[in-house]
C-alpha positions in Angstrom: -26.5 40.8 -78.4 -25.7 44.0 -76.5 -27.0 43.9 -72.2 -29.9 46.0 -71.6 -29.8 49.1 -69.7 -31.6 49.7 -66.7 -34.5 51.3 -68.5 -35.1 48.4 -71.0 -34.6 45.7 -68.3 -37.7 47.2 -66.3 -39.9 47.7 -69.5 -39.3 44.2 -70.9 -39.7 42.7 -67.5 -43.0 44.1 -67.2 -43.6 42.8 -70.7 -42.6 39.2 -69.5 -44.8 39.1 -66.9 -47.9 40.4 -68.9 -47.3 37.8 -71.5 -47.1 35.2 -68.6 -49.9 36.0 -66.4 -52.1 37.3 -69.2 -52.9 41.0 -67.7 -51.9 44.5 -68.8 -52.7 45.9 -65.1 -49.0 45.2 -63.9 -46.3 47.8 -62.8 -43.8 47.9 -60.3 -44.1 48.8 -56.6 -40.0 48.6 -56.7 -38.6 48.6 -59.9 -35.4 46.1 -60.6 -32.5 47.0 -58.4 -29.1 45.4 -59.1 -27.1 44.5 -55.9 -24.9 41.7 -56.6 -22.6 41.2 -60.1 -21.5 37.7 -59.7 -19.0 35.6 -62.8 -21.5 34.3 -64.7 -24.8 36.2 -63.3 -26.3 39.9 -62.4 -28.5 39.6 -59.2 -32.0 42.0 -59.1 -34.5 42.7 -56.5 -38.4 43.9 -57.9 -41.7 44.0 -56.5 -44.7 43.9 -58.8 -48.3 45.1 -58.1 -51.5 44.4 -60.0 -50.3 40.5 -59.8 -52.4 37.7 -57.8 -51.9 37.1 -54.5 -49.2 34.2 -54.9 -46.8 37.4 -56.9 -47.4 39.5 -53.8 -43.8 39.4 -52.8 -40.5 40.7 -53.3 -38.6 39.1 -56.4 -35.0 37.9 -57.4 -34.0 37.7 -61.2 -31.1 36.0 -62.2 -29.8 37.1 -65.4 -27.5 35.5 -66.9 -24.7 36.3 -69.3 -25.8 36.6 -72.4 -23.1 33.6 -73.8 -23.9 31.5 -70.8 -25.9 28.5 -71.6 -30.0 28.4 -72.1 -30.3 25.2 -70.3 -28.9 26.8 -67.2 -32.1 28.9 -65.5 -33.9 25.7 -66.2 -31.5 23.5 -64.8 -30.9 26.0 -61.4 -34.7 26.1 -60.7 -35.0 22.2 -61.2 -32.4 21.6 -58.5 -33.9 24.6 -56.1 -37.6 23.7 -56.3 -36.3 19.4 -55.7 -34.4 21.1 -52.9 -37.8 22.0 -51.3 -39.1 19.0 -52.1 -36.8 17.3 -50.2 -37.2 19.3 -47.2 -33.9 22.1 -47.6 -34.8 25.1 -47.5 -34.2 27.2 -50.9 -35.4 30.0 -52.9 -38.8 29.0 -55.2 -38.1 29.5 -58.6 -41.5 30.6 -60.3 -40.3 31.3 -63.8 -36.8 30.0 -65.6 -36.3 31.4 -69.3 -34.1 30.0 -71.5 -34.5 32.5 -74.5 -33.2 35.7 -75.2 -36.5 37.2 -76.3 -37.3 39.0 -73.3 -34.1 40.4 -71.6 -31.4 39.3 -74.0 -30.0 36.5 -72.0 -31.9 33.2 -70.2 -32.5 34.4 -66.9 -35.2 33.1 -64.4 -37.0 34.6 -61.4 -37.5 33.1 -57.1 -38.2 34.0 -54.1 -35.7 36.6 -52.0 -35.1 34.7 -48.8 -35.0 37.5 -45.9 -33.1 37.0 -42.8 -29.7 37.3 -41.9 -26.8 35.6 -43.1 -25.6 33.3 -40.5 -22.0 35.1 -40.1 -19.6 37.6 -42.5 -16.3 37.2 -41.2 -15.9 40.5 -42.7 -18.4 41.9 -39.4 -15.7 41.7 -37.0 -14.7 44.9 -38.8 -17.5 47.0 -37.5 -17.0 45.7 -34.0 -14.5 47.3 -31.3 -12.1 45.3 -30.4 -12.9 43.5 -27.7 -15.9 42.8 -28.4 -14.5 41.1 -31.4 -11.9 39.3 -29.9 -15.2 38.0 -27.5 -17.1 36.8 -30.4 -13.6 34.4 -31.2 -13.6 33.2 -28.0 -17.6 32.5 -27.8 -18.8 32.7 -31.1 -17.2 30.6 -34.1 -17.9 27.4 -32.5 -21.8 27.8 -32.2 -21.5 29.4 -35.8 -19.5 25.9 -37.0 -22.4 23.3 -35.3 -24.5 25.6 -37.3 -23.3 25.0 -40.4 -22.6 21.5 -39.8 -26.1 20.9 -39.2 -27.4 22.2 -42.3 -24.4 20.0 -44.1 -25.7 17.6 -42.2 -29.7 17.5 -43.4 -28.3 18.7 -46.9 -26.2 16.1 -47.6 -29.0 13.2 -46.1 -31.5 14.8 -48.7 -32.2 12.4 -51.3 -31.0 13.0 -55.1 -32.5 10.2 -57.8 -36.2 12.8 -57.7 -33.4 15.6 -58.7 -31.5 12.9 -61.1 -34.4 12.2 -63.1 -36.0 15.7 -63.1 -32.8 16.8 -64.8 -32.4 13.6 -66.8 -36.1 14.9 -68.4 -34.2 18.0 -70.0 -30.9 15.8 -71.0 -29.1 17.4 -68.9 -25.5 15.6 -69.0 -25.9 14.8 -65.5 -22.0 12.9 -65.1 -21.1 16.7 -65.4 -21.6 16.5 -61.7 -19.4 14.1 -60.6 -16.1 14.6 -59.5 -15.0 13.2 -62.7 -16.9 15.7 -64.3 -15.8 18.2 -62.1 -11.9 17.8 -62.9 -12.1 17.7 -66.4 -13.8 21.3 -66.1 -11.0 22.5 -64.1 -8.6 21.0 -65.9 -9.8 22.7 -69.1 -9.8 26.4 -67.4 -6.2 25.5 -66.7 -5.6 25.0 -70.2 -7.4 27.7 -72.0 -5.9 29.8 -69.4 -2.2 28.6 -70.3 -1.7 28.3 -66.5 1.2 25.8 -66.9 2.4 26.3 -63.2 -1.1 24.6 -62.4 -0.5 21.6 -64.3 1.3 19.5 -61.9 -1.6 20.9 -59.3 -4.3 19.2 -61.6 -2.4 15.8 -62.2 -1.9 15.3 -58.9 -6.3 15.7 -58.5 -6.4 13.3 -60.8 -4.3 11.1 -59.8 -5.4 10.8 -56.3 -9.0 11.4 -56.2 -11.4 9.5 -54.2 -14.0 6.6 -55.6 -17.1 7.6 -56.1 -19.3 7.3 -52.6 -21.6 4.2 -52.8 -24.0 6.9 -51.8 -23.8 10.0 -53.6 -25.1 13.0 -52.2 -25.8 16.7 -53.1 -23.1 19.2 -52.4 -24.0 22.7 -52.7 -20.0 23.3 -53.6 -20.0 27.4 -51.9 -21.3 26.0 -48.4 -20.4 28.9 -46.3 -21.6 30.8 -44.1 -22.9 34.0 -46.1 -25.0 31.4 -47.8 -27.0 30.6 -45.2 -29.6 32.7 -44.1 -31.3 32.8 -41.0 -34.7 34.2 -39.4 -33.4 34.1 -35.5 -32.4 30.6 -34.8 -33.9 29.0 -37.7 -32.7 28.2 -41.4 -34.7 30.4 -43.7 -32.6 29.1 -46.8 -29.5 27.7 -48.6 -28.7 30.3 -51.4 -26.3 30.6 -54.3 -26.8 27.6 -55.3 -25.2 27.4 -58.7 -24.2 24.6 -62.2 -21.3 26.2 -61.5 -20.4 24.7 -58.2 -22.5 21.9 -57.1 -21.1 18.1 -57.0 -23.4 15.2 -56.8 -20.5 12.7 -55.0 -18.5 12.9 -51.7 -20.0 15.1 -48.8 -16.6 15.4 -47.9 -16.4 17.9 -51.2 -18.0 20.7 -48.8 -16.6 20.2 -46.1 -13.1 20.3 -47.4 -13.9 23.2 -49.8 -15.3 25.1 -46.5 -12.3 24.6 -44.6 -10.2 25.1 -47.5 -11.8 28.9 -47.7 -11.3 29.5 -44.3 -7.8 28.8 -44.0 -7.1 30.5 -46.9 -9.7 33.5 -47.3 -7.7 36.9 -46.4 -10.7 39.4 -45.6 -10.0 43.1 -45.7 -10.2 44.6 -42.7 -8.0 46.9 -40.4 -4.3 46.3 -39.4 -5.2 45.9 -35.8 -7.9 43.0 -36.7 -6.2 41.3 -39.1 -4.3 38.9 -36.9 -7.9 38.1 -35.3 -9.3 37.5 -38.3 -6.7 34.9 -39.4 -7.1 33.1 -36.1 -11.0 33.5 -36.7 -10.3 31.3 -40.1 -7.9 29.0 -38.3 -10.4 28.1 -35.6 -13.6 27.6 -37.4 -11.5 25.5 -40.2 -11.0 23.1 -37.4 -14.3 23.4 -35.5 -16.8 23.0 -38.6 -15.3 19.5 -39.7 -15.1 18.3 -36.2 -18.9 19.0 -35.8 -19.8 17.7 -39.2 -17.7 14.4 -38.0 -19.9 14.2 -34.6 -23.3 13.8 -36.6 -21.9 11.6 -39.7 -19.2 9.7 -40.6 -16.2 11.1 -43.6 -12.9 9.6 -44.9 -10.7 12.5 -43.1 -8.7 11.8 -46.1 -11.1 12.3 -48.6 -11.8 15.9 -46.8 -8.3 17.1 -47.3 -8.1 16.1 -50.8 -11.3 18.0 -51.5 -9.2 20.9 -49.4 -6.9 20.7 -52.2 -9.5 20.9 -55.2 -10.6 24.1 -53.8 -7.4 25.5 -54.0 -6.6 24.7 -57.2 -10.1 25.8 -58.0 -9.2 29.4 -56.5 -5.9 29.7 -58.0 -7.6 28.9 -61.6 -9.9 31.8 -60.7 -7.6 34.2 -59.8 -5.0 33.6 -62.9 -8.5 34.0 -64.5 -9.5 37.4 -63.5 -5.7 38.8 -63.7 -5.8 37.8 -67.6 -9.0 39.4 -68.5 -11.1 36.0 -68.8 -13.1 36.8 -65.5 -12.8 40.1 -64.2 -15.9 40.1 -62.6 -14.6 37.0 -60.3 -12.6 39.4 -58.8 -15.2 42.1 -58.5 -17.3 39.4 -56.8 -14.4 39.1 -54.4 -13.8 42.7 -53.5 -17.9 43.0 -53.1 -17.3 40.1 -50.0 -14.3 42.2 -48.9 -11.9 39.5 -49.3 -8.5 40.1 -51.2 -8.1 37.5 -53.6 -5.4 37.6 -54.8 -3.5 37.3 -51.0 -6.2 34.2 -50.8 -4.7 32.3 -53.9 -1.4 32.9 -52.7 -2.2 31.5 -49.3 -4.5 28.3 -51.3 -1.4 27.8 -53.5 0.9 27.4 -50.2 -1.3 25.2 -48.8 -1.5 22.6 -51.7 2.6 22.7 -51.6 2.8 22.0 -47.9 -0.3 19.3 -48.1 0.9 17.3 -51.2 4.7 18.0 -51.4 3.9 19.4 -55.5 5.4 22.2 -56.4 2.7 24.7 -58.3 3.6 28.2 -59.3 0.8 31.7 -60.4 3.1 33.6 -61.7 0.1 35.9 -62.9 -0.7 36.7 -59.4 2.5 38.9 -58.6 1.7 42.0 -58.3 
């Protein structure tokens, strides 16, 4: 089934919402607004009037792909709204829709969370200088305890309420595991014919941690940009995605963090880009060592999760160059990172960590 234009999305929105809160008095104070594109998902703001009090508010859909699966808005607004149960700040999701009778894929519908992110590498672009090199010396540490903290409360959240909840909509819930996780990697490798990957994989296998005795929730994207903040105080964990999250190891963010930020090449000006790097460098080290203060990880078990995430990446990047996710990359060049510099850099790393030779052929450009 063919995506909606602009035009159709509004008017069957407004249809949806009629239909669910049983009144024809609805229109839009702002109408939908597209403003991120990500693989699997197109991001829209909206504000509705002639809505009770409780709709009075600025709106995110989520629409999905139209092959994506309908169990997914369902699943996502399970795991947000036991999120706030718990105590972590997420967005509310009011409505999930699995159908395609409204907007031609399942989408669902939350709460925007306004604030600020709690740091963009990328900002150090708009900043002279100095006053950049200032924030390196002064700034990424703060930013790190930060971050920790909320992996911290995240990861002590509790997860059989969020178990069961998606137990009650058979959701597979051993897709989750690390187990789970590998297998899906290891199948993008091999519908993507990315045989220079293949040693990458085995050695994941082979040398993945047991489960914790504790599993916890991972959010899987844990960084920064996902964060948002209202002055010093966390407003919400977004992005939150089936995609990405693990229920397992907590060490599975904080090596996939650091992973990114010794890897990650943002796209910024000749004279910054040596700050930058050290930027990554720095925070890589600092954000484990304050997770580490507060609660206890298998150092190992960190690095291996390092490696994961660059396998993940590589995968992702092979994807995009081969037509199977072009909007990965699109997602990429929206955050101002270059990915393909990023895989290179995650694909040195797992050689100089593990001593396995893995080639991306794809990625020369």
């Amino acid at each position: 089934m063919m995506p909606l234009t602009l035009a159709e999305l509004e008017e069957r929105l407004l249809t949806f919402f009629k239909d669910k809160l049983s009144t024809q008095e609805i229109s839009y104070i702002q109408p939908p607004v597209l403003y991120k594109e990500g693989r699997n998902i197109r991001t829209y703001r909206f504000r509705l009037t002639g809505v009770p009090k409780e709709y009075s508010r600025t709106f995110v859909l989520r629409l999905y792909t139209e092959k994506e699966s309908t169990v997914r808005p369902q699943f996502e607004a399970i795991l947000q709204n036991s999120l706030i149960e718990e105590g972590i700040a997420a967005p509310r999701v009011h409505f999930s829709e699995g159908s395609i009778e409204y907007l031609n894929a399942p989408f669902l519908i939350m709460d925007e969370c306004p604030g600020e992110v709690l740091f963009d590498i990328n900002t150090i672009n708009e900043k002279p200088y100095m006053q950049a090199a200032r924030f390196l010396v002064s700034g990424v540490g703060s930013i790190a305890r930060q971050l920790a903290d909320v992996a911290v409360k995240l990861h002590n959240a509790g997860v059989d309420k969020l178990k069961e909840n998606l137990q009650s909509i058979d959701f597979p819930v051993d897709h989750l595991s690390l187990n789970g996780r590998l297998y899906q990697l290891y199948k993008r490798i091999q519908n993507a014919k990315l045989d220079g990957l293949e040693e990458g994989i085995v050695w994941l296998i082979a040398h993945g941690p047991p489960e914790p005795e504790r599993p916890v929730l991972c959010h899987g994207q844990l960084y920064p940009n996902n964060v948002i903040m209202q002055g010093d105080q966390v407003r919400c964990i977004i992005n939150w995605s089936v995609d990405s999250i693990l229920i397992g190891d907590p060490a599975y963010d904080i090596g996939k963090t650091s992973a990114a930020f010794k890897c990650f090449v943002p796209q910024v000006t000749q004279s910054l880009r040596r700050l930058s790097y050290k930027v990554g460098k720095r925070f890589a080290k600092q954000f484990p060592a304050s997770y580490l203060q507060k609660q206890s990880l298998n150092k190992n078990h960190i690095e291996y999760f390092e490696m994961m995430w660059c396998i993940d990446l590589a995968t992702s990047a092979a994807e995009s160059v081969i037509g199977q996710s072009h909007v990965y990359k699109k997602e990429f060049e929206e955050e101002r990172i270059d990915l393909y510099k990023s895989a290179v850099n995650a694909v040195e790393l797992f050689k100089n960590t593990t001593d396995v030779s893995i080639t991306l052929p794809l990625l020369r450009r």
